[in-house]
VOGU-3710 file (C-alpha; in Angstrom, 3 decimals, decimal comma):
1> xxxxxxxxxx> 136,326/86,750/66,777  133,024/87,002/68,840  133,405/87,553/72,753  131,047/88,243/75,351  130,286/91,510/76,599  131,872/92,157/80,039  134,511/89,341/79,904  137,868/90,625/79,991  139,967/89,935/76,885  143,741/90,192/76,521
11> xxxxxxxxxx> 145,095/90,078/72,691  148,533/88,982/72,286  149,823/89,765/68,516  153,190/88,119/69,106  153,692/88,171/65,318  152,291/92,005/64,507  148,992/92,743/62,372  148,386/94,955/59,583  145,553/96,100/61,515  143,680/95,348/64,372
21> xxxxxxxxxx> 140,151/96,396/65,905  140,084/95,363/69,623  137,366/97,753/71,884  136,115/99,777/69,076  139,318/101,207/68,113  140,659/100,296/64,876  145,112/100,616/64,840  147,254/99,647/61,829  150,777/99,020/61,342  150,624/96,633/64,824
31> xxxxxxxxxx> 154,612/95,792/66,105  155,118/92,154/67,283  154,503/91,658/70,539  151,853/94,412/71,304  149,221/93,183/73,706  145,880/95,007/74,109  143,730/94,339/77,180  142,233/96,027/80,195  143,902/96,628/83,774  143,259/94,087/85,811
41> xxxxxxxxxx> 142,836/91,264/83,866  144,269/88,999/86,049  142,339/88,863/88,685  139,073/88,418/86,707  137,557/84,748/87,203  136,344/84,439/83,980  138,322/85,576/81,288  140,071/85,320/77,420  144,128/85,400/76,559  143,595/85,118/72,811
51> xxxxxxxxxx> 147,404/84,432/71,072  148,370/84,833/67,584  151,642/83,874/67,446  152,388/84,205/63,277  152,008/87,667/61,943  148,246/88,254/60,797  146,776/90,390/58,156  143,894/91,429/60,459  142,189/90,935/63,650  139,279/91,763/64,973
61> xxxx> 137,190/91,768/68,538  133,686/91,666/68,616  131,588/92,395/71,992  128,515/90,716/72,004
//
């Protein structure tokens, strides 16, 4: 999944991954529930809340 550069992005895997690249970082064996995302979030005007609510194989975050 493509997203801008400079956006914030918060990844919900409410279902767990096998693995997951989000910010250049590549993590495996992902526990439901885990969220990824920066500080601050919140706040940001423009912004992504991406949800995967089934268990996935693999994700993956692109900056672009």
């Amino acid at each position: 999944m493509p997203a801008p550069s400079g956006v914030p992005v918060r990844v919900s895997l409410t279902g767990g991954a096998g693995s997951a690249r989000v910010g250049g970082t590549t993590r495996a064996g992902i526990a439901g529930g885990t969220v990824f995302g920066p500080e601050g979030r919140g706040a940001a005007a423009g912004r992504y809340d991406i949800r995967a609510f089934a268990g996935v194989s693999g994700f993956t975050l692109d900056r672009r």
